[in-house]
C-alpha positions, -999 to +999 in steps of 0.1 A: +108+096+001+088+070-018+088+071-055+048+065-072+059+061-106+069+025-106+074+003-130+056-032-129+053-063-154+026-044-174+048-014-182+049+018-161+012+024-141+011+057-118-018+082-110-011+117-109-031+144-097-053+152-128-065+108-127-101+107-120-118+092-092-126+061-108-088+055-124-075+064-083-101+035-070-089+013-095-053+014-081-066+013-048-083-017-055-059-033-074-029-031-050-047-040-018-027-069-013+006-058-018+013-078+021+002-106+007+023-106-025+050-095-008+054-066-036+066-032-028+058-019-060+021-027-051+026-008-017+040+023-036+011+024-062-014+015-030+000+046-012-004+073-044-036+064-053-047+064-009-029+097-011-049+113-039-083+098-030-080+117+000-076+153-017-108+140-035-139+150-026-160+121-007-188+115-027-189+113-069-220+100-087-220+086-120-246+064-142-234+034-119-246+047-085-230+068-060-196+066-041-186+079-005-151+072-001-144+066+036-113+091+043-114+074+081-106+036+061-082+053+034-065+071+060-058+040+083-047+017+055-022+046+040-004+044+073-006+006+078+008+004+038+035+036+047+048+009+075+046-020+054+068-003+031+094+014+057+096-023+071+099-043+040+131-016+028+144-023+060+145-060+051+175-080+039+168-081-001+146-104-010+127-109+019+094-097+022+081-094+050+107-082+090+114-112+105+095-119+137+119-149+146+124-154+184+162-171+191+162-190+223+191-201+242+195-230+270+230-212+283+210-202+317+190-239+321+192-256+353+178-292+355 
């Protein structure tokens, strides 16, 4: 089970249930490149807000324009980030990203 609430250099940043739309695309946003920092905090806060948006409804107008949130996208990066995060706990500490090292061996070479 992944934990949302996490704590981060800033101080403790989570979305519940009752954040607006605006304050779940802001995480979204915001943590898209958790693979790239290596940071599994960023993955978990990724994951809550993906989670929420898509109990949201699709489309919220405001004086800025409209939004339609893509629940297709959303739906395909949550699962891309939930194996991101089941790989990188699976990771000897301090690495962060699975190793995809291939070992080879000359004990079968023939001249």
């Amino acid at each position: 089970m992944i934990d949302f609430t996490t704590t981060v250099a800033t101080g403790t940043t989570s979305v519940t249930a009752s954040s607006t739309l605006e304050d779940l695309t802001n995480q979204y946003l915001a943590n898209q490149f958790y693979a790239l920092n290596g940071s599994l905090a960023e993955a978990k806060l990724f994951i809550a807000a993906a989670q929420l948006m898509l109990i949201r409804p699709i489309e919220s107008e405001d004086k800025e324009g409209r939004f339609k949130l893509d629940l297709k996208a959303v739906r395909e990066q949550l699962a891309e980030a939930k194996l991101w995060v089941k790989q990188f706990e699976q990771t000897p500490s301090g690495v962060s990203t699975p190793s995809r090292v291939t070992k080879a061996s000359f004990v079968n070479f023939r001249d």
